[in-house]
C-alpha positions as CSV (number, residue, x, y, z in Angstrom):
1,X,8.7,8.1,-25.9
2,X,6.1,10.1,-24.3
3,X,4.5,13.7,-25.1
4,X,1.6,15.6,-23.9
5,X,-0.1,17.9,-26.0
6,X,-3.7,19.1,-27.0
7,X,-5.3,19.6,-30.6
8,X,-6.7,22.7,-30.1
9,X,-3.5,24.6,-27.8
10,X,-2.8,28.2,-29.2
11,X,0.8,28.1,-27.3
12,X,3.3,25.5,-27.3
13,X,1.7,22.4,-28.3
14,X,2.0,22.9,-32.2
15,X,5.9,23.6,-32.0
16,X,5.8,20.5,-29.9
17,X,4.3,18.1,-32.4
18,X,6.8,19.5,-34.6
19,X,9.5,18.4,-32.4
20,X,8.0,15.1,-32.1
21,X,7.8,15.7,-36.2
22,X,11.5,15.8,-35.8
23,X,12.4,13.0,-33.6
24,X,10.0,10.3,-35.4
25,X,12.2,11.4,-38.4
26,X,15.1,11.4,-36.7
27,X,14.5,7.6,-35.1
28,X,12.9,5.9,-38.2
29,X,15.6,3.8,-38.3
30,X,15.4,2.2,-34.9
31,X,12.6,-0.3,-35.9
32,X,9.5,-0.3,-35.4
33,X,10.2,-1.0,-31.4
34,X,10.4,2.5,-30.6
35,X,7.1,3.6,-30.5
36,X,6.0,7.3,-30.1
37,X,2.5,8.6,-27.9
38,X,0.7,11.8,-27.9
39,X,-1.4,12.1,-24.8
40,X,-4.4,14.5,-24.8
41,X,-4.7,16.6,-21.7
42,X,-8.1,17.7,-23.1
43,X,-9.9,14.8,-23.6
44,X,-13.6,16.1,-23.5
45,X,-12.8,17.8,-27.2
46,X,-9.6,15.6,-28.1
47,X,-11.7,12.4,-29.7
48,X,-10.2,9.6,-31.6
49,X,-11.3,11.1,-34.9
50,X,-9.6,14.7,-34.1
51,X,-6.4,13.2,-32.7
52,X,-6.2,11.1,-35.9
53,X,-6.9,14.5,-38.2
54,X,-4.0,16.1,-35.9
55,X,-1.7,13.2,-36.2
56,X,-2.3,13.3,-40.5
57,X,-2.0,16.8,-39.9
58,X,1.4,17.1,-38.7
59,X,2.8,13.6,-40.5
60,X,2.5,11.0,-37.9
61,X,3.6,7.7,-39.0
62,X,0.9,5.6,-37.2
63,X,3.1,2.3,-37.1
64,X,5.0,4.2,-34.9
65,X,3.1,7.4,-33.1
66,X,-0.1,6.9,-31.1
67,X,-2.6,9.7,-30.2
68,X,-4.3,8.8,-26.6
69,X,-7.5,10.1,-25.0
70,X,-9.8,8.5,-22.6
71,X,-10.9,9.5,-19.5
72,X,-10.5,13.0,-18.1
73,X,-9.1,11.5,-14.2
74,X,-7.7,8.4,-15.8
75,X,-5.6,10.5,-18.1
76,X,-4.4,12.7,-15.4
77,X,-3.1,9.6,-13.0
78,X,-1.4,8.0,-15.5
79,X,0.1,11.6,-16.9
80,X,0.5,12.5,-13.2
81,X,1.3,9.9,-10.7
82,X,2.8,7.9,-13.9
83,X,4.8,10.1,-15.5
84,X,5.4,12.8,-13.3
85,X,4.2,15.7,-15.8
86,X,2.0,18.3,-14.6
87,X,-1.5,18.6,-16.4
88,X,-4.6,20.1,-15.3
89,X,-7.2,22.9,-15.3
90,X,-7.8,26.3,-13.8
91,X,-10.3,25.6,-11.5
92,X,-13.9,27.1,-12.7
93,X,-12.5,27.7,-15.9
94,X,-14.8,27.8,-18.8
95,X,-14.1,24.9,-21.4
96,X,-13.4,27.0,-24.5
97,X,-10.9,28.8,-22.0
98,X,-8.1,26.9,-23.8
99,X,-5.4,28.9,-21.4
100,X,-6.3,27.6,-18.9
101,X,-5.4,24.0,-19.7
102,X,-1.6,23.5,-18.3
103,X,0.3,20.8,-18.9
104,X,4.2,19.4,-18.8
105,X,6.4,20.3,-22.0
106,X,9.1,17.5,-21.8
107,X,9.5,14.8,-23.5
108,X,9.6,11.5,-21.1
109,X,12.1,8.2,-22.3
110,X,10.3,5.1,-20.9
111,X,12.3,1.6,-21.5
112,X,10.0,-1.7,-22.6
113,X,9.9,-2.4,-18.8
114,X,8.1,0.9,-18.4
115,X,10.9,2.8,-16.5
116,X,11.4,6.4,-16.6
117,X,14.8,6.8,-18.5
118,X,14.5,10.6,-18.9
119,X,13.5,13.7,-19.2
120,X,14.2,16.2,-22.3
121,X,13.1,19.9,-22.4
122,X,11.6,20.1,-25.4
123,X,12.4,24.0,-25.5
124,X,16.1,22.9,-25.6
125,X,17.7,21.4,-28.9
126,X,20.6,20.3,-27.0
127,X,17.9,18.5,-25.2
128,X,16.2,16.9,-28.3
129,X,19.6,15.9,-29.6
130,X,20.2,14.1,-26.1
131,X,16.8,12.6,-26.1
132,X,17.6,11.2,-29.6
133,X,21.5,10.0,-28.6
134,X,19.7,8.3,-25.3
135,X,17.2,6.6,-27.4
136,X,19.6,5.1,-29.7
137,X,21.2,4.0,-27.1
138,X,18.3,2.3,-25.2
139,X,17.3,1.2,-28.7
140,X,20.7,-0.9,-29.0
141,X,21.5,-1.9,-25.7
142,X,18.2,-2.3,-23.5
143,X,20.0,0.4,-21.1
């Protein structure tokens, strides 16, 4: 399961996290094969060592929920052409413009052959309860 977020966001990334809070709660029982990733759209300031302060932050169980960074393009194919999640930049922005980084706010279901199962609004608790029944399900049954 899939997330993209940023450590410094004013907006919606905190409440996200939380979410993700919710849903590593709510599937600690599926074992150890469900695994959880934060991607960094803002890699430049996102470094190991403050994705790791966030993660401890919020309550990450690190068996289970990775923080990602890397590089900047790299990042954006994989978030882009691989997920299908928006992410980017205002062009000509200044980097402490922190509005002006945009990025997806679903949360993405990928199976352990790296197929999109969903997509879950993470806005929407109807959504996160669905995400949650879905992974279960993909958790017991592969499909």
């Amino acid at each position: 399961m899939a997330n993209f977020i940023f450590t410094r966001c004013p907006t919606i990334c905190p409440e996200f996290t939380r979410k993700m809070v919710g849903v590593q709660k709510a599937t600690a029982s599926f074992g150890a094969g469900l695994q959880l990733v934060s991607f960094s759209v803002d890699p430049k300031y996102d470094t190991p060592e403050r994705l790791t302060e966030y993660g401890e932050r919020h309550g990450a169980d690190f068996s289970r929920w990775s923080f990602l960074t890397g590089d900047y393009e790299q990042l954006k194919e994989t978030i882009v052409q691989g997920f299908k999640v928006s992410m980017g930049r205002e062009p000509g922005a200044p980097e402490d413009d922190l509005l002006s980084i945009f990025h997806g706010t679903h949360f993405v279901l990928v199976d352990d052959a790296g197929q999109i199962r969903g997509y879950y609004d993470s806005a929407d608790s109807d959504s996160t309860d669905r995400l949650i029944r879905d992974t279960q399900r993909l958790a017991k049954t592969g499909h």
